[in-house]
VODOVEX-53711 format. One record per residue (C-alpha): residue in three letters; x, y, z. Coordinates in Angstrom, 1 decimal, always signed. Layout:
! VODOVEX-53711
{guse ALA&px X&py Y&pz Z} .
...
! end
This chain:
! VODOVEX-53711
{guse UNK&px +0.0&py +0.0&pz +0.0} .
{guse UNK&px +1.7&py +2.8&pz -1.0} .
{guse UNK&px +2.8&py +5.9&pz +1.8} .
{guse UNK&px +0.6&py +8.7&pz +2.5} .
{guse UNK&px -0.5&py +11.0&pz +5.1} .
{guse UNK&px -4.5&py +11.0&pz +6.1} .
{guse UNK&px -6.4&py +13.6&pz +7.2} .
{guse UNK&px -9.8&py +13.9&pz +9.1} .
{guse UNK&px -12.6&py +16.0&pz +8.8} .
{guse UNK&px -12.5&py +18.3&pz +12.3} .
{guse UNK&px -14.7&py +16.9&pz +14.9} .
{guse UNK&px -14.8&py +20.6&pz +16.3} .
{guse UNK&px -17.8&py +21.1&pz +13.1} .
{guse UNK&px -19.9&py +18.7&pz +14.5} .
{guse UNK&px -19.6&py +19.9&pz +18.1} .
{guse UNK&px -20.5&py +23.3&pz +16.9} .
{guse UNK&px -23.6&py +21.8&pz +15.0} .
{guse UNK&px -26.8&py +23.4&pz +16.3} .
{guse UNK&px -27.8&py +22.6&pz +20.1} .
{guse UNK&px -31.1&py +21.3&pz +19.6} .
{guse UNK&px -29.8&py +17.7&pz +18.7} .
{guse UNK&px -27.5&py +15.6&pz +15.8} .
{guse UNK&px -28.2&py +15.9&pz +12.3} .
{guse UNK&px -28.3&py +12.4&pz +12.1} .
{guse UNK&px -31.2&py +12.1&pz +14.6} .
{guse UNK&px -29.3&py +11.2&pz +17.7} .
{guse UNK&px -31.2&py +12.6&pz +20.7} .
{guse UNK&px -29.1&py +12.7&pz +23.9} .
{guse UNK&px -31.9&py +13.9&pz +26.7} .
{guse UNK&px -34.9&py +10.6&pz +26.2} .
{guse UNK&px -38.0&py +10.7&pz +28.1} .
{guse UNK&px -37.0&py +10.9&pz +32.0} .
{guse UNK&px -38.3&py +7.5&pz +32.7} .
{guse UNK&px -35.5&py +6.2&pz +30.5} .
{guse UNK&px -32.4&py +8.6&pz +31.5} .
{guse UNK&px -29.5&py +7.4&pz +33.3} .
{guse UNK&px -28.9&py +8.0&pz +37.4} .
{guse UNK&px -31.8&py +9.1&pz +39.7} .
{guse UNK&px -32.2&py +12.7&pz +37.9} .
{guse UNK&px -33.2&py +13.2&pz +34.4} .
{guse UNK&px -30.9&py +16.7&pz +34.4} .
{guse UNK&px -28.0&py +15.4&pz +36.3} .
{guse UNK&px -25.5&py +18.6&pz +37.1} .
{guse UNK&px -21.7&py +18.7&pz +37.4} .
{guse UNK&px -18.2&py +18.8&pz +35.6} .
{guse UNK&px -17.9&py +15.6&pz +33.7} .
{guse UNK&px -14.0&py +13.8&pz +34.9} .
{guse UNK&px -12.2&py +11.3&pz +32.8} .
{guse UNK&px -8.9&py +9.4&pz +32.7} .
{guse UNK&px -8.6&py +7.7&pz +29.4} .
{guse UNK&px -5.5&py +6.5&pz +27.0} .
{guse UNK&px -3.7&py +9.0&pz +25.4} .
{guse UNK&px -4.5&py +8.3&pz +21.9} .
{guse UNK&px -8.7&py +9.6&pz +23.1} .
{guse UNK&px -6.9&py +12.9&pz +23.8} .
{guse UNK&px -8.8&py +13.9&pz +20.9} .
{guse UNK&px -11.9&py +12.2&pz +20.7} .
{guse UNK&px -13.2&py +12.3&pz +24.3} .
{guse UNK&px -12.8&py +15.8&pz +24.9} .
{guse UNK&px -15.0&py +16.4&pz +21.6} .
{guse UNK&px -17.5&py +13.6&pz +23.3} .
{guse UNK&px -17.7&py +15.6&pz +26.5} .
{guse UNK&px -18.5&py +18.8&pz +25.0} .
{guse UNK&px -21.6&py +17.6&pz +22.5} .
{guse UNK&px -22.6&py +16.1&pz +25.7} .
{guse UNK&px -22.9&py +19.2&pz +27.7} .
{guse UNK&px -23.7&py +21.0&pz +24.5} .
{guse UNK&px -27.4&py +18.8&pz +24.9} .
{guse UNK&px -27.3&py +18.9&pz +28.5} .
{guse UNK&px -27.3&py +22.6&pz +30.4} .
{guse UNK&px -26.4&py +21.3&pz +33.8} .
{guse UNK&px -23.0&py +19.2&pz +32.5} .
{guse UNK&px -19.8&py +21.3&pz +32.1} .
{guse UNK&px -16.6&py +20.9&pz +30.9} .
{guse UNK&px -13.3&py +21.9&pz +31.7} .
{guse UNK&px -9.6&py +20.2&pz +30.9} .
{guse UNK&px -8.6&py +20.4&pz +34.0} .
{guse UNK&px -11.2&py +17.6&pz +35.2} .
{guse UNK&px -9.9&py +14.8&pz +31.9} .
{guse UNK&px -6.6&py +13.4&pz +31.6} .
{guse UNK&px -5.0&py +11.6&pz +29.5} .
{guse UNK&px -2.1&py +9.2&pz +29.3} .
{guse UNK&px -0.3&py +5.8&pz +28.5} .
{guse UNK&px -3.6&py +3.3&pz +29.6} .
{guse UNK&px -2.2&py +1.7&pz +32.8} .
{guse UNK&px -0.9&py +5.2&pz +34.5} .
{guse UNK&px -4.6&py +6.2&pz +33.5} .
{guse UNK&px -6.0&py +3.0&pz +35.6} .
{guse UNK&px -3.9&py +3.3&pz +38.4} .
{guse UNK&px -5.2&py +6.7&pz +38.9} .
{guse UNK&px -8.1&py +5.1&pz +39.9} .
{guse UNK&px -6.4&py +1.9&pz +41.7} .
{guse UNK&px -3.5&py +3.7&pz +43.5} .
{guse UNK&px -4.0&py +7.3&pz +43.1} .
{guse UNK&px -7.7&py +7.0&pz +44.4} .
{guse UNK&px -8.9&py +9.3&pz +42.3} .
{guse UNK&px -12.8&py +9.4&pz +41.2} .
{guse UNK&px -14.4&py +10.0&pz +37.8} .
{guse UNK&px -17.4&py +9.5&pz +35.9} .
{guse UNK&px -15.2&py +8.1&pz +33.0} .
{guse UNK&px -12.1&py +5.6&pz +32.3} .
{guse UNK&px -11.1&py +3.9&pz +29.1} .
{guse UNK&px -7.9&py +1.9&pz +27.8} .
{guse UNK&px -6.8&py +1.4&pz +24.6} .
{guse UNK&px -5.9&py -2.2&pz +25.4} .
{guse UNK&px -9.9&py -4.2&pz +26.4} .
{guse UNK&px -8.3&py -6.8&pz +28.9} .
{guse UNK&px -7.1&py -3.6&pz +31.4} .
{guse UNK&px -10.7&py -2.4&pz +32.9} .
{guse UNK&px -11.7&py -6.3&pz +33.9} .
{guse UNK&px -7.8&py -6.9&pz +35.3} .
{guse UNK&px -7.5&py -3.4&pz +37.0} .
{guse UNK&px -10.9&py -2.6&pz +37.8} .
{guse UNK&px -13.5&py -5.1&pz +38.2} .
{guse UNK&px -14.8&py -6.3&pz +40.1} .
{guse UNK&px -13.8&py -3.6&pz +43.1} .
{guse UNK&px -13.8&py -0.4&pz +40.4} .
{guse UNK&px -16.0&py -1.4&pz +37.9} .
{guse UNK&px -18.5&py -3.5&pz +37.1} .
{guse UNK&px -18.2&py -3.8&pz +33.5} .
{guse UNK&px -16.9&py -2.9&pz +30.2} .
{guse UNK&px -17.5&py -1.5&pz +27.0} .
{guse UNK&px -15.3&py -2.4&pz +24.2} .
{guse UNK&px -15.9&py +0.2&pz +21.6} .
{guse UNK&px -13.3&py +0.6&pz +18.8} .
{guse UNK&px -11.0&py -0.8&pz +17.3} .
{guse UNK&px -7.7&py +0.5&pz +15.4} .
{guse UNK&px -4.5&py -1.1&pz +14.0} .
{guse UNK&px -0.5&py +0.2&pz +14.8} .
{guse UNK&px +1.0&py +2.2&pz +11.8} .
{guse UNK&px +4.7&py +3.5&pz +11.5} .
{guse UNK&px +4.0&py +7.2&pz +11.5} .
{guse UNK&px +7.1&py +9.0&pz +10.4} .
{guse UNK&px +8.8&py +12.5&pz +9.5} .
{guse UNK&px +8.5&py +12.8&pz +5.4} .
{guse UNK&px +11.0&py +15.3&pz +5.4} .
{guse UNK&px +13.6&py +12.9&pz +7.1} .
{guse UNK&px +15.7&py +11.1&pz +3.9} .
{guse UNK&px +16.1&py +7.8&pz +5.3} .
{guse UNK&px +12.6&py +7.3&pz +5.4} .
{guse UNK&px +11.8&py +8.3&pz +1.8} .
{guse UNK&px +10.1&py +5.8&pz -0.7} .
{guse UNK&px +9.1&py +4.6&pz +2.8} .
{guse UNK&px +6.1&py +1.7&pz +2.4} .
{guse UNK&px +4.3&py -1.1&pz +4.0} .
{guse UNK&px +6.9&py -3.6&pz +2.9} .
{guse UNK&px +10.3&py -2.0&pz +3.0} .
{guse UNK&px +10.0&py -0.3&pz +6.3} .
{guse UNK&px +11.9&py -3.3&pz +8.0} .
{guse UNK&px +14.6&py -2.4&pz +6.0} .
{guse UNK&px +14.5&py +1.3&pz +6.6} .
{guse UNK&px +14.1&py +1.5&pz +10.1} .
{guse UNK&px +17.2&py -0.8&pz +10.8} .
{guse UNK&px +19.4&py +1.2&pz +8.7} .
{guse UNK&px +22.3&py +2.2&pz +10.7} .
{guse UNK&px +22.2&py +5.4&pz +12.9} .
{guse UNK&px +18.3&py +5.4&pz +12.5} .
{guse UNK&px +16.5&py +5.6&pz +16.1} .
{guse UNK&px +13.0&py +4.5&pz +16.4} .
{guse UNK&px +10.4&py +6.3&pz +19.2} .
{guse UNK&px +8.3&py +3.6&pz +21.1} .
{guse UNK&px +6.1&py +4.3&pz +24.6} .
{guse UNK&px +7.3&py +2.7&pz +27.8} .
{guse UNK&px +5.2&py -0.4&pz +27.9} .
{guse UNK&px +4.6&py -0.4&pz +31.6} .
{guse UNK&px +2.5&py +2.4&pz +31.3} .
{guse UNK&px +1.3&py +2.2&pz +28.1} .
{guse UNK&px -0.4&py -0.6&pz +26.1} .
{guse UNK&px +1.2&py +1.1&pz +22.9} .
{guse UNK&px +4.4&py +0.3&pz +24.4} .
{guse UNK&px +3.6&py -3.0&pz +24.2} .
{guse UNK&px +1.7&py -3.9&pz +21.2} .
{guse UNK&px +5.0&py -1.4&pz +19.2} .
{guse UNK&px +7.2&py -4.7&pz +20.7} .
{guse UNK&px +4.2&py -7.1&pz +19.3} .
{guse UNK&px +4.6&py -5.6&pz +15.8} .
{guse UNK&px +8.3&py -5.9&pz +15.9} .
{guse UNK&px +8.1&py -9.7&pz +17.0} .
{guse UNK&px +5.5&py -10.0&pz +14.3} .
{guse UNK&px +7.3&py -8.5&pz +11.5} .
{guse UNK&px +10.1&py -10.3&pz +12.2} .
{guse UNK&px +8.2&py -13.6&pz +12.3} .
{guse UNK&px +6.6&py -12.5&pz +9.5} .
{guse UNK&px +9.3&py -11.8&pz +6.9} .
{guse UNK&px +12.8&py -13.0&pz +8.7} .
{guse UNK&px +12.0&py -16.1&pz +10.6} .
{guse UNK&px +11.6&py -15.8&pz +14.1} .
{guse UNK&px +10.2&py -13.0&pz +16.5} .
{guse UNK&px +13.7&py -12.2&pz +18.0} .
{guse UNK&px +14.3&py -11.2&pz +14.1} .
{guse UNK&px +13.9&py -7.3&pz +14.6} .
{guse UNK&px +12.9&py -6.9&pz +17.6} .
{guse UNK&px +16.2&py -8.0&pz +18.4} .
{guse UNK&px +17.6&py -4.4&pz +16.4} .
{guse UNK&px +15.7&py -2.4&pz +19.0} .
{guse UNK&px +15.6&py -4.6&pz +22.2} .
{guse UNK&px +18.9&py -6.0&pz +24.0} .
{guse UNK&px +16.6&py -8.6&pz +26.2} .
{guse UNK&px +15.2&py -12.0&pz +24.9} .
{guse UNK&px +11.3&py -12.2&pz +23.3} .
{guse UNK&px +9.4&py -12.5&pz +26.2} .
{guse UNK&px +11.6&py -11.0&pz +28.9} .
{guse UNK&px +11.4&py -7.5&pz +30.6} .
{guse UNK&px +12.2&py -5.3&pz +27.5} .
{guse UNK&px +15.3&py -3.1&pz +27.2} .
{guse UNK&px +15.4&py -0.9&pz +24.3} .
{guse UNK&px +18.9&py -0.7&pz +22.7} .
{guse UNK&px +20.2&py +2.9&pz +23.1} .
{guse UNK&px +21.8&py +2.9&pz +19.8} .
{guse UNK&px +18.4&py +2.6&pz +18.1} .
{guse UNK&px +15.6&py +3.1&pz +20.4} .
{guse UNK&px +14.3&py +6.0&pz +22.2} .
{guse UNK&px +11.7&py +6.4&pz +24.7} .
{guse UNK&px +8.9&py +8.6&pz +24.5} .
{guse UNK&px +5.2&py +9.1&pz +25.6} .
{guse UNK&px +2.8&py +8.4&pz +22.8} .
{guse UNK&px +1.0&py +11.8&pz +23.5} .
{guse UNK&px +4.2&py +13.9&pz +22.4} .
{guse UNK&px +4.4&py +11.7&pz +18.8} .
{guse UNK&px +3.0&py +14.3&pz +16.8} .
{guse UNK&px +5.6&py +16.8&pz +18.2} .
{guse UNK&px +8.1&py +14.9&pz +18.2} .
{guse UNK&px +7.8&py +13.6&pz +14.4} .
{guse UNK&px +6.6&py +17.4&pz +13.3} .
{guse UNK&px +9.4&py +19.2&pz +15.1} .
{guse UNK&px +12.2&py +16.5&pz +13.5} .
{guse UNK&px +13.0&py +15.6&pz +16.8} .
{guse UNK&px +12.1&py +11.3&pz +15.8} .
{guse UNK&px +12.1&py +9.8&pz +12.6} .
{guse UNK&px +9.5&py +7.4&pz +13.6} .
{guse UNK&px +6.7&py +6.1&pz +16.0} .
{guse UNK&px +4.8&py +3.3&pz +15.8} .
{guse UNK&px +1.4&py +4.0&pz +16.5} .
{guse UNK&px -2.4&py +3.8&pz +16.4} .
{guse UNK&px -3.9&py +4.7&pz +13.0} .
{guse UNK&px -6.5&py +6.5&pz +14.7} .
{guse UNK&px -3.8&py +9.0&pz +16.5} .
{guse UNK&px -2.1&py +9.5&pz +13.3} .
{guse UNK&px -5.0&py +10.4&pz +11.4} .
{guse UNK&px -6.1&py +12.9&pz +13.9} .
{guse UNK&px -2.7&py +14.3&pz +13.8} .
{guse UNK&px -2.2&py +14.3&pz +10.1} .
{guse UNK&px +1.1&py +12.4&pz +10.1} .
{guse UNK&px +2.6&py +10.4&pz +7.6} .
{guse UNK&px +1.9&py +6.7&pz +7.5} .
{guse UNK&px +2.2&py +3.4&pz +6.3} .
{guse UNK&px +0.2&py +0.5&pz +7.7} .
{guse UNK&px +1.3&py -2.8&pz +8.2} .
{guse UNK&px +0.8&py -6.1&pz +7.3} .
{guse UNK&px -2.8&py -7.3&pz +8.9} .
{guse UNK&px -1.1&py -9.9&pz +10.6} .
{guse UNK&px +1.3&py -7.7&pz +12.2} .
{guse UNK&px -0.6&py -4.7&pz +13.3} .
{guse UNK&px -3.1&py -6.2&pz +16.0} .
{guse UNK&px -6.3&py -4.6&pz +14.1} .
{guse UNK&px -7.9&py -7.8&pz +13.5} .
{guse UNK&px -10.4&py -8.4&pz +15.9} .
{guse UNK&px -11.6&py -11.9&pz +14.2} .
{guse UNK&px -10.8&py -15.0&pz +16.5} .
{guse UNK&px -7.6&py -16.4&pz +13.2} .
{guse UNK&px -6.2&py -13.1&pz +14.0} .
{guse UNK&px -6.1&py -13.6&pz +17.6} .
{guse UNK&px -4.2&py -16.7&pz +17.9} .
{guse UNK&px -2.0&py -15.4&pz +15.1} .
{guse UNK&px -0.9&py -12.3&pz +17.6} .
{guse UNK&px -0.7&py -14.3&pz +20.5} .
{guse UNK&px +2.6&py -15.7&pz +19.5} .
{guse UNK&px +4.1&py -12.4&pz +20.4} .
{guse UNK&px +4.9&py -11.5&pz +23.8} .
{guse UNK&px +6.5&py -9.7&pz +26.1} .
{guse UNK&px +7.0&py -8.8&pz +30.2} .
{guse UNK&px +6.2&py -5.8&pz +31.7} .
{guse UNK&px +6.2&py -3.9&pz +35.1} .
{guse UNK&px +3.2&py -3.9&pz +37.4} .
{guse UNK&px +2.9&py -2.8&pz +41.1} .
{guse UNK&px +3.0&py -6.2&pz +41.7} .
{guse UNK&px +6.2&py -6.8&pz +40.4} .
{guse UNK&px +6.2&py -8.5&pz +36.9} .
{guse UNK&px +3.6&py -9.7&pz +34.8} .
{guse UNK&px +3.9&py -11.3&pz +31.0} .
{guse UNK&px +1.7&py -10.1&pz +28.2} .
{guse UNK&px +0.9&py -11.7&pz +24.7} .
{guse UNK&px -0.4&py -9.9&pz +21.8} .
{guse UNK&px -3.9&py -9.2&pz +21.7} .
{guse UNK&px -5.6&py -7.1&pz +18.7} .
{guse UNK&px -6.2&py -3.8&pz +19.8} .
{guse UNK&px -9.6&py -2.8&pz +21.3} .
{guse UNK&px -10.4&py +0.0&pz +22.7} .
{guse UNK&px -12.7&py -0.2&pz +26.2} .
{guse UNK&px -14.6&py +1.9&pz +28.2} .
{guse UNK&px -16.3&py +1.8&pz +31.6} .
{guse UNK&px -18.2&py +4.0&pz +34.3} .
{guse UNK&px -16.6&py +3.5&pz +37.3} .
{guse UNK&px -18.3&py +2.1&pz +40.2} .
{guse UNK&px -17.1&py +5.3&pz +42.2} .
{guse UNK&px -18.0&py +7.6&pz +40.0} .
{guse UNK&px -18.9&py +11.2&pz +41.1} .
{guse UNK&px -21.4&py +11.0&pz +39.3} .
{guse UNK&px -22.9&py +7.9&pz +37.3} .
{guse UNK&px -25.6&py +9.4&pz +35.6} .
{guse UNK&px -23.1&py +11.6&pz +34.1} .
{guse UNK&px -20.8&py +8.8&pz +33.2} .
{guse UNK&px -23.4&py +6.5&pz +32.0} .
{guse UNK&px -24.9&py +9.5&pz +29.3} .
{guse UNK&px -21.5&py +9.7&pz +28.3} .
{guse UNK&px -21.2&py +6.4&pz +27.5} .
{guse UNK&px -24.7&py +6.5&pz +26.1} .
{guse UNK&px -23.1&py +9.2&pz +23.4} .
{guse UNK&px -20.2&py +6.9&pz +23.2} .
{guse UNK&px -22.0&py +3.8&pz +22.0} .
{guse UNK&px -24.8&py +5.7&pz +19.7} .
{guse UNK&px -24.8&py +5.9&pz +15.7} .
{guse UNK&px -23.6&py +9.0&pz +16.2} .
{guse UNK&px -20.6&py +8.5&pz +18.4} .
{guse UNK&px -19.9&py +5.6&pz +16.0} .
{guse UNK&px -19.7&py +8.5&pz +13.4} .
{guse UNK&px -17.1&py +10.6&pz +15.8} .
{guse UNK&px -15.0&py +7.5&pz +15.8} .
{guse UNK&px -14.9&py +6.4&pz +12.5} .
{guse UNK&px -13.8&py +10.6&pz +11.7} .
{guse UNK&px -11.5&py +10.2&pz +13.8} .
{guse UNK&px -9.6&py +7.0&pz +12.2} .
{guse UNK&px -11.0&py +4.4&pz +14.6} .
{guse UNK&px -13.7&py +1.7&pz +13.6} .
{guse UNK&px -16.3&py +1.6&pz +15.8} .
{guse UNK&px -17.4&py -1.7&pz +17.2} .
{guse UNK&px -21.3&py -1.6&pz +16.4} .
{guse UNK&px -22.9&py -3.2&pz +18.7} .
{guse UNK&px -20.4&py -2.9&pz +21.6} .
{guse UNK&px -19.3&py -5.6&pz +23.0} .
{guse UNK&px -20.3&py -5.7&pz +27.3} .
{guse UNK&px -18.1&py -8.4&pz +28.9} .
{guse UNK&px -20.7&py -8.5&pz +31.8} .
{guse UNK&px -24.0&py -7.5&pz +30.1} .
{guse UNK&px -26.0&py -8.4&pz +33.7} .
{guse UNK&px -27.2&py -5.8&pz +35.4} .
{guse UNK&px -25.7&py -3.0&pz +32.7} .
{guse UNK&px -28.2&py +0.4&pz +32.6} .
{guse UNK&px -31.1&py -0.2&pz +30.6} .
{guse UNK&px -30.5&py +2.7&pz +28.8} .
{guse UNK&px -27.2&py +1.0&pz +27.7} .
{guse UNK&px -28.2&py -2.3&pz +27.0} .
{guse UNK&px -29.7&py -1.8&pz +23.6} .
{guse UNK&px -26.4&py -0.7&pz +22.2} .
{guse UNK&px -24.9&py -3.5&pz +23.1} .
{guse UNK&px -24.3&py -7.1&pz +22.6} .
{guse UNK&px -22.0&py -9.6&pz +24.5} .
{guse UNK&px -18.3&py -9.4&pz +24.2} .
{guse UNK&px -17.4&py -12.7&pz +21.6} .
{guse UNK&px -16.0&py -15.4&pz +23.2} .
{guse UNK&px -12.8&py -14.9&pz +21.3} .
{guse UNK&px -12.0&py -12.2&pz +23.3} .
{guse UNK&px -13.5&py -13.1&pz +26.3} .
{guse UNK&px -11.1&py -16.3&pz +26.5} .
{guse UNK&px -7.7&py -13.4&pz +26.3} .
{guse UNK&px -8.9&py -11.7&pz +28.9} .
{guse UNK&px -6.7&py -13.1&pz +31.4} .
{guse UNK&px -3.7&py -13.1&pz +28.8} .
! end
């Protein structure tokens, strides 16, 4: 597939779309028998932690949902955004509260949360890994989805990846590189090996010589001020941030959410660090989830958030935004979910369900 840089049409259009509901029909305030929480005009500043790559999205969510409801503010200062565990363990170590969490990895909420934090999840999207790059950089040009092995491991060329202890991007960039190799060399120790001076599998230790370590939230800066050549990263966060791309191989970039795919990325795999100690991981397509927590300051506020989330129209937000929106959603414990919930979703496939303690 040859190179090329995506754009997206600005979600900010939408959010300025006239109050009085979606052009496409979507009504967020239903009859009050039906509405979320024990108030059909629940008040307060909606608070989310979320991965970093919804840096985008969510904020745009939260606005059209105070936009249609007067008593629901916004402000930056209550979201945050950051590598998917670090956003978690604000909730499991930092004890902080809010009405909204989401990872970009779907087995986090029911191994971090649930039962104590949450009672369910949402998976909602879906997006594969890319190698977004700087098009101005010369070792990159002619760049495409089948020489960018080559390129990458050119001598003197350093690659950006996240820190996969706080971030499931950290993580599934390793997968790739196990899978690529695999793929097109032989083994999974093929190029990963380049970047990583530890064994597949063990605690991984980038090479200094050709890996750097950065936060995913700074990869658009860091590609557009020239200060990497490279990041591997969702699709959905390079579209958004109109970076040059190439996408992998399907079998290499964890976006296949069918069961073949599955067992095709579990061969990949890799240890991290937890508060625990250590804990090994194997690759898993990428799925993004979301959740109300159970201390929520305010559920009703969390669960029409959701609500938004979940609805044709939110599937429209994510699909502008470069995800693919998992229509139905997929509820790993549908008992007891909101009713207003329920009809958006169906239960999570047990092909997923059976990596959730992977």
């Amino acid at each position: 597939m040859p190179t090329r840089t995506m754009g997206v049409v600005a979600v900010v259009v939408v959010l300025l779309a006239a109050g009085g509901g979606f052009a496409a029909g979507y009504l967020l305030k239903p009859a009050a028998s039906s509405t979320p929480g024990s108030t059909s005009n629940p008040s307060g500043t909606i608070s989310i932690t979320a991965a970093g790559t919804l840096g985008t999205l969510f904020p745009a969510v939260a606005n059209q949902l105070a936009n249609e409801s007067p008593g629901i503010t916004v402000t930056l200062a209550a979201q945050q955004y950051q590598g998917s565990l670090a956003a978690l363990a604000a909730i499991t170590q930092l004890h902080g509260t809010f009405d909204v969490a989401a990872a970009a990895d779907f087995r986090l909420i029911p191994s971090q949360l649930e039962p104590t934090y949450a009672s369910r999840e949402y998976v909602f999207a879906t997006t594969p890994e890319v190698l977004a790059y700087d098009a101005t950089n010369p070792a990159l040009s002619g760049v495409n989805s089948t020489n960018w092995p080559t390129l990458i491991s050119a001598s003197g060329f350093r690659l950006a990846i996240a820190n996969a202890s706080t971030d499931p991007n950290g993580y599934n960039e390793i997968f790739v590189l196990q899978l690529q190799g695999a793929l097109t060399l032989g083994s999974l120790g093929a190029l990963y090996g380049h970047f990583f001076t530890t064994a597949v599998g063990a605690l991984a230790e980038p090479n200094p010589t050709t890996t750097v370590v950065e936060p995913e939230t700074q990869a658009a800066t860091l590609i557009s001020t020239h200060q990497v050549a490279a990041f591997i990263i969702y699709r959905s966060y390079a579209a958004s941030h109109h970076l040059a791309f190439v996408d992998f191989d399907p079998r290499v970039g964890l976006g296949n959410i069918t069961l073949g795919a599955n067992g095709a990325y579990g061969g990949a795999m890799t240890t991290i660090l937890t508060a625990n100690g250590t804990k090994l991981l194997h690759g898993a397509p990428v799925a993004f989830a979301v959740t109300v927590p159970s201390n929520a300051p305010s559920n009703a506020i969390g669960t029409m958030f959701v609500h938004l989330l979940l609805s044709a129209e939110g599937s429209r937000l994510l699909t502008q935004s470069g995800f693919v929106a998992v229509t139905p959603a997929w509820v790993d414990r549908p008992s007891g979910q909101s009713a207003w919930i329920a009809p958006e979703t169906v239960t999570l496939p047990a092909s997923l369900a059976s990596l959730l303690s992977s």
